[in-house]
C-alpha positions in Angstrom: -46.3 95.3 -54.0 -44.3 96.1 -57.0 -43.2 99.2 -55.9 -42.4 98.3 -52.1 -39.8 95.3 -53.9 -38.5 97.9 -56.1 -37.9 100.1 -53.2 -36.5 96.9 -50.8 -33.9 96.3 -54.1 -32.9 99.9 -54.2 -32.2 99.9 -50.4 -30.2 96.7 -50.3 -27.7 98.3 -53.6 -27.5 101.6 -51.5 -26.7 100.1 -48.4 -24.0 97.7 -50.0 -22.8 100.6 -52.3 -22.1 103.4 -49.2 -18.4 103.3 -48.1 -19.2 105.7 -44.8 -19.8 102.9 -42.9 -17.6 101.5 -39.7 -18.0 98.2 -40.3 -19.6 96.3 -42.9 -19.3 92.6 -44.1 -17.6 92.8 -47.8 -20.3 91.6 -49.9 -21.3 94.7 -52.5 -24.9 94.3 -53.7 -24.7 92.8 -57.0 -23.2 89.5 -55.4 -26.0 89.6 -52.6 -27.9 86.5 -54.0 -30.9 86.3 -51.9 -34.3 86.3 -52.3 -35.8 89.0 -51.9 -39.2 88.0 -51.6 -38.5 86.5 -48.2 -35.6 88.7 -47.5 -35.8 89.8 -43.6 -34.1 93.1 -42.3 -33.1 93.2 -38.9 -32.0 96.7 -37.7 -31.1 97.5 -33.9 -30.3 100.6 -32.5 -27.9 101.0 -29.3 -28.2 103.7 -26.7 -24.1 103.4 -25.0 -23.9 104.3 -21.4 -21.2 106.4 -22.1 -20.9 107.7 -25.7 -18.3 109.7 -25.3 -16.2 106.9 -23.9 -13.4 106.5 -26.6 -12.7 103.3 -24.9 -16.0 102.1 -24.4 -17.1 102.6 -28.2 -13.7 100.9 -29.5 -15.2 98.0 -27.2 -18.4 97.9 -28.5 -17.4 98.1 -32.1 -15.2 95.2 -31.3 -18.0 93.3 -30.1 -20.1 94.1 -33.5 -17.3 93.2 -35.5 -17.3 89.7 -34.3 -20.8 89.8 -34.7 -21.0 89.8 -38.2 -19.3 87.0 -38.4 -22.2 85.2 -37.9 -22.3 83.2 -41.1 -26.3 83.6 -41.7 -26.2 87.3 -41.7 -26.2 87.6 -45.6 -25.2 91.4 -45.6 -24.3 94.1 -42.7 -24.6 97.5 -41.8 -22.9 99.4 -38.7 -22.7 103.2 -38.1 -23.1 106.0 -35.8 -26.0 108.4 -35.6 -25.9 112.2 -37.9 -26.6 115.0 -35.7 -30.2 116.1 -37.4 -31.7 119.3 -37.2 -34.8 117.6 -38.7 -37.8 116.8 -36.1 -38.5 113.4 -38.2 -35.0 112.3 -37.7 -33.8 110.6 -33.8 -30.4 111.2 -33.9 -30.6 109.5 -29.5 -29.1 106.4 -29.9 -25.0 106.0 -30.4 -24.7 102.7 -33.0 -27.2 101.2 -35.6 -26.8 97.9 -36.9 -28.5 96.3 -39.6 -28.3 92.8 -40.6 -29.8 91.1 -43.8 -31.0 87.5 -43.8 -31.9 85.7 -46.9 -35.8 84.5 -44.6 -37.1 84.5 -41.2 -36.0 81.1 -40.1 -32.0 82.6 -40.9 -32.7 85.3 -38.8 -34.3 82.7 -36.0 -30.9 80.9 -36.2 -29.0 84.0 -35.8 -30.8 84.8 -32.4 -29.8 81.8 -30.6 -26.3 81.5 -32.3 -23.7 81.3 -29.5 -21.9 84.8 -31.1 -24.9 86.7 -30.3 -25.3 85.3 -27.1 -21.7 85.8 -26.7 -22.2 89.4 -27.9 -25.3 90.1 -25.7 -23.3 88.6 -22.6 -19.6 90.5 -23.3 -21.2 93.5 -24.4 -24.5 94.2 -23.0 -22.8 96.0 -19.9 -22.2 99.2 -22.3 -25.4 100.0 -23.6 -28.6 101.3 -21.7 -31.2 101.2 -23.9 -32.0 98.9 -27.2 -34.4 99.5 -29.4 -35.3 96.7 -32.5 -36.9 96.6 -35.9 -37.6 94.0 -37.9 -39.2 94.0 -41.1 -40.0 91.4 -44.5 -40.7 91.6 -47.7 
């Protein structure tokens, strides 16, 4: 159990310390005050219609943008899949986002907030496939 919070620490500081991503809500890792013993990660990955849609992707990353405005979403990830050589790695889908919430109920909230609804409703037109993981500490 040790060692799986350890590693759940460690991935929250990387993920606040990288500065490849598109979009990311301005919080660096030292000032993420949460506790990580309840800490939920919820990480979605989007499958566009048309990838290669300049204006389709400058769309959708408008629509994520507003979605991390959601105010329970404690930290954010957004980014676009690296071509892999690697049989381990799916390199499919177009856009991952990950959001951070500080417990379970935060994330409940965050799924019936009107923004995501909003998000799902505007938005939901581009992709063709979602796929979702959640995971706790």
């Amino acid at each position: 159990m040790k060692n799986r919070r350890h590693f759940f620490k460690q991935m929250i500081a990387g993920t606040g310390l990288i500065g490849l991503s598109l979009i990311t809500r301005k919080t660096s890792a030292s000032e993420l005050k949460i506790n990580l013993e309840q800490a939920m990660i919820h990480h979605v990955f989007f499958w566009l219609k048309n990838p290669k849609d300049q204006a389709a992707c400058r769309r959708f990353e408008t629509g994520l943008k507003m979605l991390i405005t959601i105010p329970e979403i404690k930290m954010s990830h957004v980014g676009r899949a690296v071509p892999s050589s690697r049989d381990v790695v799916d390199d499919s889908f177009t856009y991952s986002y990950m959001a951070v919430f500080e417990n379970k109920e935060e994330q409940d909230r965050y799924q019936t907030h009107p923004v995501h609804l909003k998000f799902i409703e505007e938005y939901g037109d581009l992709w063709e496939r979602v796929q979702v993981y959640d995971a706790e500490s």
